[in-house]
DOMARFI-246274 format. One record per residue (C-alpha): residue in three letters; residue number from 1; x, y, z. Coordinates in nm, 2 decimals, always signed. Layout:
<site code="ALA" pos="NUM" X="X" Y="Y" Z="Z"/>
...
***
This chain:
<site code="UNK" pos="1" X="+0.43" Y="+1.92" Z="+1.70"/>
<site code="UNK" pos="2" X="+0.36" Y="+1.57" Z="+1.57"/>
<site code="UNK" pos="3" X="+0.04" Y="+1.72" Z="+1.48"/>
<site code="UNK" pos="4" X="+0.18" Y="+2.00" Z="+1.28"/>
<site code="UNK" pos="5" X="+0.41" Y="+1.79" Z="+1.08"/>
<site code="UNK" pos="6" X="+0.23" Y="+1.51" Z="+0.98"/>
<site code="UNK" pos="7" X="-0.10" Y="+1.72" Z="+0.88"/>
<site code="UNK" pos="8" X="+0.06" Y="+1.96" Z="+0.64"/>
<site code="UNK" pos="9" X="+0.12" Y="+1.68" Z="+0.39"/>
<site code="UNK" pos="10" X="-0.21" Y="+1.50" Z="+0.42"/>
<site code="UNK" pos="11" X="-0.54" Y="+1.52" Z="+0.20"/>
<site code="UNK" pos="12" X="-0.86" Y="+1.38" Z="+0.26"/>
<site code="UNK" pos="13" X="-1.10" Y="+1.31" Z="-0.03"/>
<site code="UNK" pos="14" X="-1.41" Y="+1.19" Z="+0.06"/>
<site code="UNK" pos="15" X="-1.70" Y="+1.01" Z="-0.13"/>
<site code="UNK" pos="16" X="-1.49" Y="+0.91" Z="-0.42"/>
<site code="UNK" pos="17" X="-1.61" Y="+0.61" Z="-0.57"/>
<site code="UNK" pos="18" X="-1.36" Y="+0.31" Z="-0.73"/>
<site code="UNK" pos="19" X="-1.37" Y="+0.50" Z="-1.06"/>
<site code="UNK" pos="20" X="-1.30" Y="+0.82" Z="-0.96"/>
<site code="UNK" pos="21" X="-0.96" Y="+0.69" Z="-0.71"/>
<site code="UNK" pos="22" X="-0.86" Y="+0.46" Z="-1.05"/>
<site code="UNK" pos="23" X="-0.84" Y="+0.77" Z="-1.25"/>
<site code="UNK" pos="24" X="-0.63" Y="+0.95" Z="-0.94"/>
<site code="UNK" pos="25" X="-0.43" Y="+0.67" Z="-0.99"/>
<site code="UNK" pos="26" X="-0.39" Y="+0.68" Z="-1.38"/>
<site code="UNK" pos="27" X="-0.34" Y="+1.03" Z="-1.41"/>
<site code="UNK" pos="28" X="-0.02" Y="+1.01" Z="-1.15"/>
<site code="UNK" pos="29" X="+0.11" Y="+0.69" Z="-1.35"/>
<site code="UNK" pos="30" X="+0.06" Y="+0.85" Z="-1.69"/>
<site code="UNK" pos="31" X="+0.30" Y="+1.15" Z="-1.58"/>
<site code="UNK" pos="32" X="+0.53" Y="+0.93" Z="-1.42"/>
<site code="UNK" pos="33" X="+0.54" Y="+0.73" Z="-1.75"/>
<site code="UNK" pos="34" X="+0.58" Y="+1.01" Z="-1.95"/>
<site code="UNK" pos="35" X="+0.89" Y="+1.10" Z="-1.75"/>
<site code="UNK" pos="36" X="+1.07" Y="+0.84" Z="-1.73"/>
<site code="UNK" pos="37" X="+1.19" Y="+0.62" Z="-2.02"/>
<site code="UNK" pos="38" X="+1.26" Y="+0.30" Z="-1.76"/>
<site code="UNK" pos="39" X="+0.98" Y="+0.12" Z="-1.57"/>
<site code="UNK" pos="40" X="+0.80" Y="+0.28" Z="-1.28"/>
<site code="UNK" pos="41" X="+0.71" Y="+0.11" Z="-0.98"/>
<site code="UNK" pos="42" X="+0.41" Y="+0.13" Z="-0.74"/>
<site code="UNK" pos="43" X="+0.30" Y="-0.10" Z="-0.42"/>
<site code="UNK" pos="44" X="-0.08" Y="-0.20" Z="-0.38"/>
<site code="UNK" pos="45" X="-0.20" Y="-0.34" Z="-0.13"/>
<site code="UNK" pos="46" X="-0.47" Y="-0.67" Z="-0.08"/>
<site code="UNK" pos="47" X="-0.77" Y="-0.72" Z="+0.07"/>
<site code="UNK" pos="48" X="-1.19" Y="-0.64" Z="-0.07"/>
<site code="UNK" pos="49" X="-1.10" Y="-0.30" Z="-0.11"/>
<site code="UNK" pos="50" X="-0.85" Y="-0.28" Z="-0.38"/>
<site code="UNK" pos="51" X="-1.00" Y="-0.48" Z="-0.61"/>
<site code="UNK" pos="52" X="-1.31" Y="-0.29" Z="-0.78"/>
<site code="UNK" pos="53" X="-1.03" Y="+0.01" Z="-0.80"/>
<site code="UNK" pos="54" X="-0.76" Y="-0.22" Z="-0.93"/>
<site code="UNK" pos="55" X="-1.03" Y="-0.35" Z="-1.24"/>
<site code="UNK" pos="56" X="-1.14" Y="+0.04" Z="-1.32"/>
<site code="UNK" pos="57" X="-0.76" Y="+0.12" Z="-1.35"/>
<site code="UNK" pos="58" X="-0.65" Y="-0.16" Z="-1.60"/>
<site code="UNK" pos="59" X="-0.91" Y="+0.00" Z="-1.81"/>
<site code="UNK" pos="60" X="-0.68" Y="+0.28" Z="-1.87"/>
<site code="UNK" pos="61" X="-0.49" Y="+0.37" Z="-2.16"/>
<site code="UNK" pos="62" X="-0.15" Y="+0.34" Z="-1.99"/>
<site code="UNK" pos="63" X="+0.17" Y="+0.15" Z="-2.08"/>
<site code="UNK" pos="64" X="+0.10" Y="-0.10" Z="-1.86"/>
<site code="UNK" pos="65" X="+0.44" Y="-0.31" Z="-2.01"/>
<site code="UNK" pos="66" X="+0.65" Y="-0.06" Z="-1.81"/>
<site code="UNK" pos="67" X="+0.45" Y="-0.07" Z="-1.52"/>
<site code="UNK" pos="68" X="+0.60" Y="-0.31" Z="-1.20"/>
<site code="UNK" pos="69" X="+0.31" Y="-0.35" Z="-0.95"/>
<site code="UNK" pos="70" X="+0.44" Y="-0.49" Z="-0.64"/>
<site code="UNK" pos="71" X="+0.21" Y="-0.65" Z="-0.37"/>
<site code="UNK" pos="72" X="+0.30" Y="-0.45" Z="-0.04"/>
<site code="UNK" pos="73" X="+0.23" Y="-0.74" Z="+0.18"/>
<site code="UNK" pos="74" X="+0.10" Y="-1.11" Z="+0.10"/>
<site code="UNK" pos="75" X="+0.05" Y="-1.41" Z="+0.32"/>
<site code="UNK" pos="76" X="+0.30" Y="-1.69" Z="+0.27"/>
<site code="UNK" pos="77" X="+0.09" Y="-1.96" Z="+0.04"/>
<site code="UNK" pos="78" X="+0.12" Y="-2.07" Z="-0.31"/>
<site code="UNK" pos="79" X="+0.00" Y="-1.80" Z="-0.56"/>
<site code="UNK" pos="80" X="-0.28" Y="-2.05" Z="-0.66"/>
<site code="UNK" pos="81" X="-0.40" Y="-2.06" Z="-0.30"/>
<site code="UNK" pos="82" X="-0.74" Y="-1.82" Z="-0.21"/>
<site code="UNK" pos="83" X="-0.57" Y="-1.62" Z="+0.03"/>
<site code="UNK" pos="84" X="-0.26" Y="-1.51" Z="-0.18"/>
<site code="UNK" pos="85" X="-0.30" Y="-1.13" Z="-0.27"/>
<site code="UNK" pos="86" X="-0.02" Y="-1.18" Z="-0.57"/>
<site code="UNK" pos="87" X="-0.24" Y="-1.40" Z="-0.76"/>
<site code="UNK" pos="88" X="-0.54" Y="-1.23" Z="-0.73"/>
<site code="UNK" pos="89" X="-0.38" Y="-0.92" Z="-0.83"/>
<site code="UNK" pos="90" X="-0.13" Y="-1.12" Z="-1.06"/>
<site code="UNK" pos="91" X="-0.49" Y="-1.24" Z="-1.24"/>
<site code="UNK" pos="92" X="-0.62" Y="-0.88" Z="-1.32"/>
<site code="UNK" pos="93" X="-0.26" Y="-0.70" Z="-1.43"/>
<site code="UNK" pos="94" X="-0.10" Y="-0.96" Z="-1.61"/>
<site code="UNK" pos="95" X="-0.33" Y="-1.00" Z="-1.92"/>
<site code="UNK" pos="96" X="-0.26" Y="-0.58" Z="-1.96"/>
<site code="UNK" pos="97" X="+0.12" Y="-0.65" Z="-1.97"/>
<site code="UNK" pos="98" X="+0.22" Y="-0.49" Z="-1.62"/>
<site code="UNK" pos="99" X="+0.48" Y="-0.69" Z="-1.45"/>
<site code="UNK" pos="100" X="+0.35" Y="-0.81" Z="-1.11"/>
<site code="UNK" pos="101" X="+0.65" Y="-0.90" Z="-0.86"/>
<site code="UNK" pos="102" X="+0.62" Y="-1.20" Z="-0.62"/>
<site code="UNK" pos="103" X="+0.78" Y="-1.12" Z="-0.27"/>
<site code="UNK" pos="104" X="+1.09" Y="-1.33" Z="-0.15"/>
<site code="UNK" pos="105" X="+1.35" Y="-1.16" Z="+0.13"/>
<site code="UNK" pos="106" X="+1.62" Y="-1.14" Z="-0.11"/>
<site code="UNK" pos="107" X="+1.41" Y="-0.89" Z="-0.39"/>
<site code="UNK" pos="108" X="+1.56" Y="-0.59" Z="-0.48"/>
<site code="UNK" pos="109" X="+1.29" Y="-0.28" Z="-0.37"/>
<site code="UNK" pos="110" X="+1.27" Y="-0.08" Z="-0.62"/>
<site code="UNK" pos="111" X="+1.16" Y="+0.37" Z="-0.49"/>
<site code="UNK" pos="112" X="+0.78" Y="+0.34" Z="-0.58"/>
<site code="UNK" pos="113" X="+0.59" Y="+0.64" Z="-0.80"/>
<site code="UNK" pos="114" X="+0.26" Y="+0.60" Z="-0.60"/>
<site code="UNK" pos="115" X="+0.27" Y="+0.36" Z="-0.22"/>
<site code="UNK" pos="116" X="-0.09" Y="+0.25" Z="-0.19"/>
<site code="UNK" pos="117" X="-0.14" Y="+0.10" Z="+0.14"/>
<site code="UNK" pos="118" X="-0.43" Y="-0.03" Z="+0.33"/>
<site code="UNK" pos="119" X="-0.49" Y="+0.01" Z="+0.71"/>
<site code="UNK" pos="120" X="-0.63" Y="-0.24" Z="+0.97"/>
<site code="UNK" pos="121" X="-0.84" Y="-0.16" Z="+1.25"/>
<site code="UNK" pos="122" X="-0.60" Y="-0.26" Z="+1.47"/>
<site code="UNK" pos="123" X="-0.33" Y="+0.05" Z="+1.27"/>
<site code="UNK" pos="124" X="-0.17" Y="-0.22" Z="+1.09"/>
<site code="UNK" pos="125" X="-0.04" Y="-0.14" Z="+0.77"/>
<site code="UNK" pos="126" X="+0.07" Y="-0.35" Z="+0.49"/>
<site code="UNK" pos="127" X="+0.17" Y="-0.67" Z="+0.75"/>
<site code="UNK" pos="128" X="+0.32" Y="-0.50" Z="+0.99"/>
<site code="UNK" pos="129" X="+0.08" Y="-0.53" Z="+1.29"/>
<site code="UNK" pos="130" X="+0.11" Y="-0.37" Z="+1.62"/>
<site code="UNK" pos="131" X="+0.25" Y="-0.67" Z="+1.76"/>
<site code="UNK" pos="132" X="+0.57" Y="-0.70" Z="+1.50"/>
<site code="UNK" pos="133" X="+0.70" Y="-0.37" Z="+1.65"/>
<site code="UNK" pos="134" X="+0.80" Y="-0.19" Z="+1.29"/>
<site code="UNK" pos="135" X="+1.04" Y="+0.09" Z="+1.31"/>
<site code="UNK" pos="136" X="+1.08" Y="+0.34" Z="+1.09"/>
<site code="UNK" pos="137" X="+1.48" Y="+0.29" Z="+1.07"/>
<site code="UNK" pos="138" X="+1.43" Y="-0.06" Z="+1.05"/>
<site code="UNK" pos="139" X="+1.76" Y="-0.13" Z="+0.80"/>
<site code="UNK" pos="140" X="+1.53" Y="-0.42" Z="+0.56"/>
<site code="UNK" pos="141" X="+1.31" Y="-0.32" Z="+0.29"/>
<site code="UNK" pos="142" X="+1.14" Y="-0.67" Z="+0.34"/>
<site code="UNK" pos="143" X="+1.05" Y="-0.88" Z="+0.65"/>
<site code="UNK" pos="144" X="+0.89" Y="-1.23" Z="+0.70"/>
<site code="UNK" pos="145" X="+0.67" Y="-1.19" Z="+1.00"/>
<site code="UNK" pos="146" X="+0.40" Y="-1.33" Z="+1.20"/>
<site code="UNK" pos="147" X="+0.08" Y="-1.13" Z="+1.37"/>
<site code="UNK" pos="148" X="-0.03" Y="-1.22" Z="+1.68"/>
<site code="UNK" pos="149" X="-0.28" Y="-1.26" Z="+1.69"/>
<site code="UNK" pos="150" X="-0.35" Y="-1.43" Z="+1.34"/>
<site code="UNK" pos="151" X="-0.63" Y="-1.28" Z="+1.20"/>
<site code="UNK" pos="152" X="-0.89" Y="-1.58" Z="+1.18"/>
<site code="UNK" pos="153" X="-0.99" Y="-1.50" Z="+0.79"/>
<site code="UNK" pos="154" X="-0.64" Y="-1.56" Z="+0.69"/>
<site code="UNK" pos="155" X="-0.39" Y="-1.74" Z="+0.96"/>
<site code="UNK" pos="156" X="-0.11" Y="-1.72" Z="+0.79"/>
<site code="UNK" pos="157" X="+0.25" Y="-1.59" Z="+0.85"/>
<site code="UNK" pos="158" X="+0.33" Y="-1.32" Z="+0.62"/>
<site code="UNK" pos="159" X="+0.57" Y="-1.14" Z="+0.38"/>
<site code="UNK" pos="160" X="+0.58" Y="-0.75" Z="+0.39"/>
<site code="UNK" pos="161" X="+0.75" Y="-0.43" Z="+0.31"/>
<site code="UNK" pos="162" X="+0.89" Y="-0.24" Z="+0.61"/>
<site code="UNK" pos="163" X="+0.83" Y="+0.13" Z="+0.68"/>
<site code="UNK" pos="164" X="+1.14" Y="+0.23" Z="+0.48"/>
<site code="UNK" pos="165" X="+1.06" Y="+0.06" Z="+0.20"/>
<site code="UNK" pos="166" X="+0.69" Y="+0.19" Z="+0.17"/>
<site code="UNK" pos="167" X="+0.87" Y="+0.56" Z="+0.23"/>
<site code="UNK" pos="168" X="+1.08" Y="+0.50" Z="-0.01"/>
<site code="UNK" pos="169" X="+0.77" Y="+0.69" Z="-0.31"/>
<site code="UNK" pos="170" X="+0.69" Y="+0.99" Z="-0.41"/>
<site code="UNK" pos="171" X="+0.38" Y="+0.99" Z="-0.26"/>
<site code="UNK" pos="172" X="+0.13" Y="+0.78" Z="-0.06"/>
<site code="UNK" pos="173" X="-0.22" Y="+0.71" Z="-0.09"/>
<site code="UNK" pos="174" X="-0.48" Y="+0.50" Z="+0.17"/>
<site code="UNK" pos="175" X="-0.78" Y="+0.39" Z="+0.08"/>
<site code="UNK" pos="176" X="-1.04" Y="+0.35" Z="+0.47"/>
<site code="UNK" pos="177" X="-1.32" Y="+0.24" Z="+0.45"/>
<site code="UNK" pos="178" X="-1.57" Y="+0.26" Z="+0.73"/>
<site code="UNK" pos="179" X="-1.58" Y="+0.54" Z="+1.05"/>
<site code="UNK" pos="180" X="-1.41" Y="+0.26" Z="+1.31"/>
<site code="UNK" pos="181" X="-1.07" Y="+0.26" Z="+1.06"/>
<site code="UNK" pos="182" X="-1.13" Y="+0.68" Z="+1.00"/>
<site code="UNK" pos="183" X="-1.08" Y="+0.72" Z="+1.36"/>
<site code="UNK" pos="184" X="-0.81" Y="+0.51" Z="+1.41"/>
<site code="UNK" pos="185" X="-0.64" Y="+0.75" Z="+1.08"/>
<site code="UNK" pos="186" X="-0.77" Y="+1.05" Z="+1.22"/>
<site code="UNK" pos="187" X="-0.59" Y="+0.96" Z="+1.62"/>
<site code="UNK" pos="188" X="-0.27" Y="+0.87" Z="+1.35"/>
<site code="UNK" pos="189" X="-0.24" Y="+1.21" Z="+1.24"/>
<site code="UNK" pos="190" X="-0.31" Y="+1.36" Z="+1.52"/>
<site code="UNK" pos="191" X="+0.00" Y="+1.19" Z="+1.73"/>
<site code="UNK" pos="192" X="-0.28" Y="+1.02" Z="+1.92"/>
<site code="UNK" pos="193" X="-0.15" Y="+0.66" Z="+1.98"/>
<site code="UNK" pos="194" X="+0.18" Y="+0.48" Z="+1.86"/>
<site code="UNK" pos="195" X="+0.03" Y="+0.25" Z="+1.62"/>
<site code="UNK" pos="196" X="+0.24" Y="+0.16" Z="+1.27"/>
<site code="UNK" pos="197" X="-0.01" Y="+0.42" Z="+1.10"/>
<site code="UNK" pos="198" X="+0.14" Y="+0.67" Z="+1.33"/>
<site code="UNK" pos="199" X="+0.43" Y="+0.58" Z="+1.31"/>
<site code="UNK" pos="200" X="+0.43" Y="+0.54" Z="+0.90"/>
<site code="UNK" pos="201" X="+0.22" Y="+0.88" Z="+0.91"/>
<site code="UNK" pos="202" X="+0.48" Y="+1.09" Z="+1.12"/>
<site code="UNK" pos="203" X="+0.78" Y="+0.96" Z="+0.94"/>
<site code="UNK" pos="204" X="+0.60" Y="+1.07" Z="+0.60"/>
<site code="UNK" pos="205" X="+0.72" Y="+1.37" Z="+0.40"/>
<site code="UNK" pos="206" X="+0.56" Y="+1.35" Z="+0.09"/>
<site code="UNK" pos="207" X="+0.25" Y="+1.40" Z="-0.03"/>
<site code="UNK" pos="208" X="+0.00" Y="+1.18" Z="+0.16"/>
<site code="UNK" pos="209" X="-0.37" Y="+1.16" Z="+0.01"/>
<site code="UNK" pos="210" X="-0.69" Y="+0.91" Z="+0.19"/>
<site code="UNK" pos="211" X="-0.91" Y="+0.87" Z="+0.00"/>
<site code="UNK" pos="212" X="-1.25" Y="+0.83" Z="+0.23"/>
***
């Protein structure tokens, strides 16, 4: 049953190249834009993958000054410090007018156009790694958290959305890279294990697209 309901809403494109997802993404923001007369929100996530995505889409003609891009997940440093997502993505969106939000506990979450979230190969999503036990009735849109273990390329405690807040869209996107992450999605959708992917995944009504 778990299956059933969490495959009807999923699509998989494969072999799309950071061009080709940017203008996905455009194309969703420029209706949303043209909709709505306030500002429209979406989450992004950090890591390598993003990035070469993130510099084809602030090409775009878009009204990027209405635009709010918030980070879905960052580890707690300074802005300035390497590992900080915010100011890497803070560097590429600011000079094209969007508004790029810094996590803190107490920010307002605002219902996001387009969730983008990356995926571990542990399942993690956003920060919320196996062992921080996310729920998808968890009643705060934002948690400070730790992963244990720290991942050795960044030991840092982190700063995340919860499962609620990243449902909280009108659709969802993932971006896997490589065939050991695909199989962890693919055992997601299929009700395989109890991972946060699966757990994000079965809770998921919306449209759902991974790009592969």
């Amino acid at each position: 049953m778990l299956w059933l309901s969490v495959m009807k809403n999923i699509t998989i494109k494969q072999n799309i190249d950071a061009e080709g997802i940017a203008g996905w993404i455009a194309q969703r923001l420029e209706t949303k834009l043209r909709e709505s007369r306030g500002p429209v929100a979406m989450t992004v996530p950090g890591g390598s993958t993003p990035f070469p995505i993130f510099e084809e889409l602030v090409k775009h003609d878009l009204d990027f000054s209405r635009l709010l891009v918030w980070p879905g997940d960052d580890r707690i440093v300074p802005e300035d410090h390497p590992a900080s997502n915010t100011g890497k993505i803070r560097a590429l969106f600011d000079p094209v007018g969007a508004q790029v939000v810094t996590l803190t506990i107490m920010e307002k979450v605002p219902h996001f156009a387009i969730a983008w979230l990356g995926m571990g190969g542990d399942g993690h999503i956003a920060s919320l790694f196996p062992n921080t036990d996310p729920q998808v009735s968890d009643p705060a849109p934002i948690r400070q958290l730790t992963p244990d273990p720290l991942p050795p390329e960044a030991p840092f405690d982190r700063i995340t959305l919860t499962i609620p807040a990243l449902l909280d869209s009108d659709e969802v996107m993932f971006v896997i890279r490589g065939d050991d992450k695909r199989e962890v999605f693919d055992q997601a959708m299929r009700g395989d294990h109890d991972l946060p992917i699966a757990r994000f995944l079965g809770a998921a009504n919306q449209p759902v697209t991974c790009f592969a």
